[in-house]
C-alpha positions in Angstrom: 35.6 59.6 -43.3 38.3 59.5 -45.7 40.5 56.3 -44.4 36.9 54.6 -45.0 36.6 55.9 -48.6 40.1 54.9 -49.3 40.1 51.4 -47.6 36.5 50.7 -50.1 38.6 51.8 -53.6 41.7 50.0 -52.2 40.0 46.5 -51.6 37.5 46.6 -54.6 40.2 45.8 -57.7 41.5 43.0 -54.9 38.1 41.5 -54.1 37.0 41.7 -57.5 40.0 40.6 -59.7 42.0 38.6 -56.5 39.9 36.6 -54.8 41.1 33.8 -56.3 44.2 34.5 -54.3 42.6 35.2 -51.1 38.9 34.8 -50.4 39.8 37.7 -47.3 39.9 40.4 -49.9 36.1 39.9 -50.3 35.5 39.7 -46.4 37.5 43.1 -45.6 35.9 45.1 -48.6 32.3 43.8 -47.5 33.4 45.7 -43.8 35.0 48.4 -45.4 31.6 49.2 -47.4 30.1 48.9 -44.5 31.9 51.1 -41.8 31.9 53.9 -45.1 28.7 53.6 -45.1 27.6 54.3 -41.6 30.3 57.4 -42.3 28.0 58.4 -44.9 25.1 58.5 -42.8 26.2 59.6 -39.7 27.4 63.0 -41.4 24.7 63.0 -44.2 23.9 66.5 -43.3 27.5 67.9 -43.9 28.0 66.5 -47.4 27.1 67.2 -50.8 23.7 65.9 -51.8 24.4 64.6 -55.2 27.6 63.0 -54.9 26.5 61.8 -51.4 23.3 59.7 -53.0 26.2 58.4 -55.6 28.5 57.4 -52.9 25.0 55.8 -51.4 24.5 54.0 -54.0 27.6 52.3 -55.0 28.5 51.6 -51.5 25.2 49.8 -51.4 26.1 47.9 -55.2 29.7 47.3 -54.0 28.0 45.7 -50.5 25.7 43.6 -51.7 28.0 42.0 -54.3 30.5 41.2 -51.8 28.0 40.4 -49.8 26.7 37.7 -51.7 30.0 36.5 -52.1 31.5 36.5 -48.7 28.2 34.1 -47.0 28.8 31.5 -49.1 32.5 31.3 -48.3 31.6 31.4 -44.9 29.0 29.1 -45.4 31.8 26.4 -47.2 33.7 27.0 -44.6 31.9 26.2 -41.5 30.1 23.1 -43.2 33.3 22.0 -44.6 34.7 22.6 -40.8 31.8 20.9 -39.1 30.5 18.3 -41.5 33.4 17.4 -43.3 33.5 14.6 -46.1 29.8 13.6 -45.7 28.7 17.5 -46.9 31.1 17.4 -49.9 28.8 17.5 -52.5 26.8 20.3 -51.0 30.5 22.0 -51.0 30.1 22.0 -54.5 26.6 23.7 -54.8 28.3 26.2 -52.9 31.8 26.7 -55.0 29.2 26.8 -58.6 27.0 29.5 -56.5 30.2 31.5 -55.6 31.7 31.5 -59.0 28.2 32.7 -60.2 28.0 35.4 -57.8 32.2 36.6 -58.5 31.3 38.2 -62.0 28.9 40.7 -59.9 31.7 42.1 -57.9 34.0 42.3 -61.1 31.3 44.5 -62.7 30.9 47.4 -60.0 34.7 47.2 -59.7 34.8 47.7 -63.8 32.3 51.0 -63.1 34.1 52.6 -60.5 37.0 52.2 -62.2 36.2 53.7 -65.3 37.4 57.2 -65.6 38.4 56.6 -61.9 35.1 57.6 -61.0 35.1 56.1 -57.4 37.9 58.1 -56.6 36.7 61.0 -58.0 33.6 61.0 -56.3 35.0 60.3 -53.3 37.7 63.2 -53.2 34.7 65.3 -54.2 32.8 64.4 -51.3 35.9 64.5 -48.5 36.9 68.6 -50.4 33.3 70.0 -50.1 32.9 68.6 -46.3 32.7 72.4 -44.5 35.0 72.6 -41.5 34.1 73.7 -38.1 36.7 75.3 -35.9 35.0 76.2 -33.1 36.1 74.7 -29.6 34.7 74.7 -26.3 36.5 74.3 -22.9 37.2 70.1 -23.7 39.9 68.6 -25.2 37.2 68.0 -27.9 35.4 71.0 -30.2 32.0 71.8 -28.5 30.3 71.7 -31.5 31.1 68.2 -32.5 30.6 67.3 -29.0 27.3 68.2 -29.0 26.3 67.2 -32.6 27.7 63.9 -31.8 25.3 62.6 -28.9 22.4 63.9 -31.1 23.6 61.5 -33.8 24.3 58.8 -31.5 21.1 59.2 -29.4 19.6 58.3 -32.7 21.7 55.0 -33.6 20.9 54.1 -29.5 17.1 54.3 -29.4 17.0 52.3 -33.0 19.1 49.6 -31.1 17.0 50.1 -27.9 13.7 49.7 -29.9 15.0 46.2 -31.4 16.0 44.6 -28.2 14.6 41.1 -28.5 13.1 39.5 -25.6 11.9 35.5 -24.9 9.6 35.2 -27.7 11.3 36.4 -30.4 11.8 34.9 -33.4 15.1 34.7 -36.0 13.7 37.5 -37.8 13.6 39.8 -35.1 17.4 39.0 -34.1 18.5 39.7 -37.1 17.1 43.2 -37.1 18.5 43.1 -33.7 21.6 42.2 -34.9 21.5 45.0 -37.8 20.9 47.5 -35.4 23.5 45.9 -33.4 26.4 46.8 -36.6 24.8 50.1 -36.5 25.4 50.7 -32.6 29.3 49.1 -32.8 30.1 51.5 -36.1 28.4 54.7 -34.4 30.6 54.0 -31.8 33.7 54.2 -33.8 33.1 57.3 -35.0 31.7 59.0 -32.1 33.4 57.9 -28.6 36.1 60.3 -29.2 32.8 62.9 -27.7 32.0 60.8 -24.7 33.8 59.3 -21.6 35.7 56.4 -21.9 32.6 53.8 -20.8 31.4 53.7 -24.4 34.6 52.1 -25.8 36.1 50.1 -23.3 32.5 49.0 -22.0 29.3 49.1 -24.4 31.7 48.2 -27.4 33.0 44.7 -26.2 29.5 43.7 -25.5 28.2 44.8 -28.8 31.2 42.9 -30.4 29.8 39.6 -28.4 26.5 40.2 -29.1 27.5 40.5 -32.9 29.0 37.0 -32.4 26.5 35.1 -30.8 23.9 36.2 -33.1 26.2 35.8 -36.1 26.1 32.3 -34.9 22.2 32.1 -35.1 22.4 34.0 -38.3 24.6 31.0 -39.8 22.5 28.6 -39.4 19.4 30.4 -40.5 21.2 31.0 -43.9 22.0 27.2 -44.2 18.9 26.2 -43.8 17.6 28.5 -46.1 19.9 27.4 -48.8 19.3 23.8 -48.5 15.5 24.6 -48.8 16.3 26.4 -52.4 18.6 23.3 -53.4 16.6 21.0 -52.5 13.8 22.7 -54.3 15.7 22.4 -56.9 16.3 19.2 -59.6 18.8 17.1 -58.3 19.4 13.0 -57.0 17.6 11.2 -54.6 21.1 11.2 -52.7 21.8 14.7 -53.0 18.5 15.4 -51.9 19.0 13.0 -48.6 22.3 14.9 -47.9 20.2 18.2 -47.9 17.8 16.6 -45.4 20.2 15.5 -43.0 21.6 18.8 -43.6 18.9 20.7 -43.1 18.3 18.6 -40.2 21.4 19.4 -38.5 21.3 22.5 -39.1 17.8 23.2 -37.6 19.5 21.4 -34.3 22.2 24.2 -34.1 20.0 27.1 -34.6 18.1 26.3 -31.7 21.2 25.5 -29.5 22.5 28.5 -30.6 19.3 30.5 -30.3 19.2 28.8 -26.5 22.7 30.4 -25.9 21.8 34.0 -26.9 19.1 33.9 -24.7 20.8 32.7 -21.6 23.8 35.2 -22.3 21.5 38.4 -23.1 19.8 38.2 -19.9 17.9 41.0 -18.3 20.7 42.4 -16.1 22.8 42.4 -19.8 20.5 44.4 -20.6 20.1 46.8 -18.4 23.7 47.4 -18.3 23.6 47.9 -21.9 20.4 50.5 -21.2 22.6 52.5 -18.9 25.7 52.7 -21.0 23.7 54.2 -23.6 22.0 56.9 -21.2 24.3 59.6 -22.6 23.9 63.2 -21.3 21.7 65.5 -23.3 23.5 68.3 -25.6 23.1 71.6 -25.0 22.6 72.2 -28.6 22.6 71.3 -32.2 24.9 71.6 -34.7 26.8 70.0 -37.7 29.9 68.6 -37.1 33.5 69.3 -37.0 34.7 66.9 -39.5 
């Protein structure tokens, strides 16, 4: 847990006062929230409840700022990339909607950083984690062994539960592709437990799956945002750029929506189903952490 903690109050003062510099800082804190985050909930149990709701909470503030910030640089990016010269001007919706959206992520940084009270927080969380010593006859302890394929039986039937199948919609795969994050960051922290089939196996295929429906994703978000511009007051040429944009865009999502579904075929799936049948523990406990 703590290299998370301390990669989320090393990127915050450069996402929030550096971006400028490099527009990455904004990306990599956005993951770091995130992987600290499923930290925070995967050993929930073991930590202490106040300052692990206030971790919880400013995780969740820092995320969403950067959040906010981080799709539309992706979004300028890939039009910019795809579109080129004829999407300029919806470039520059985009570059006023991220300056608007930088101030956000300047203000939680501001917070934690007053009385250092990230960092306080966070080295009161990592000192009050209780340590478990006991080991069984692995290489790993038994306890965390055993704790750890409750916890990730958990993460596996949520991702299990949201497989999408031929009729569903974007909505779904993006809850698919939530539970998806959830699934690749459990295995981070937990394949250290289990035999070497869910790293080198079940991981590359959640990383691909993250991909292919980050594509679908993209395209839902652009069209989305043309909508609210176009909703908007703006020129009858602006407004023609949006539609064409729009129009484009709708094109892509279903290509790309037609390329998830031909890779995430029934035989990927049940290879995906039987990497995740895990062994039952023998019993439960907290963690060795």
């Amino acid at each position: 847990m703590e290299p998370r903690l301390a990669a989320v109050v090393d990127l915050l003062p450069l996402a929030a006062y550096l971006a400028t510099h490099d527009i990455e800082h904004v990306h990599r804190l956005r993951v770091a929230t995130r992987r600290a985050g499923a930290t925070l909930k995967l050993y929930w149990d073991c930590l202490p409840p106040n300052s692990a709701r206030w971790m919880k909470k400013r995780l969740r503030k820092i995320r969403r700022a950067a959040g906010d910030a981080r799709d539309l640089d992706v979004l300028a990016d890939r039009l910019a990339r795809d579109y080129g010269e004829p999407v300029a001007p919806v470039i520059e919706l985009i570059a006023n909607d991220r300056a608007a959206v930088q101030p956000a992520i300047v203000r939680v940084a501001d917070r934690c950083r007053h009385g250092d009270r990230l960092v306080r927080k966070a080295a009161k969380v990592l000192r009050t984690i209780p340590v478990q010593n006991a080991r069984g006859h692995g290489t790993q302890p038994a306890i965390f062994r055993d704790w750890a394929a409750v916890q990730f039986a958990k993460v596996a039937d949520d991702f299990v539960a949201a497989m999408p199948n031929e009729s569903s919609d974007t909505v779904a795969l993006h809850q698919f592709r939530i539970r998806g994050k959830a699934l690749r960051y459990a295995i981070e922290l937990v394949s250290p437990a289990f035999g070497p089939e869910l790293r080198k196996e079940l991981y590359p295929v959640v990383e691909k799956l993250q991909e292919r429906l980050g594509r679908v994703q993209d395209h839902v978000a652009a069209i989305e945002r043309c909508n609210h511009w176009a909703a908007e007051a703006c020129g009858e040429s602006m407004q023609e750029t949006l539609r064409e944009l729009s129009a484009a865009e709708e094109r892509g999502l279903a290509d790309s929506m037609r390329e998830f579904r031909s890779w995430w075929t029934e035989e990927r799936r049940s290879q995906v189903g039987a990497l995740l049948e895990l062994p039952p523990p023998s019993c439960s406990h907290t963690p060795s952490v």
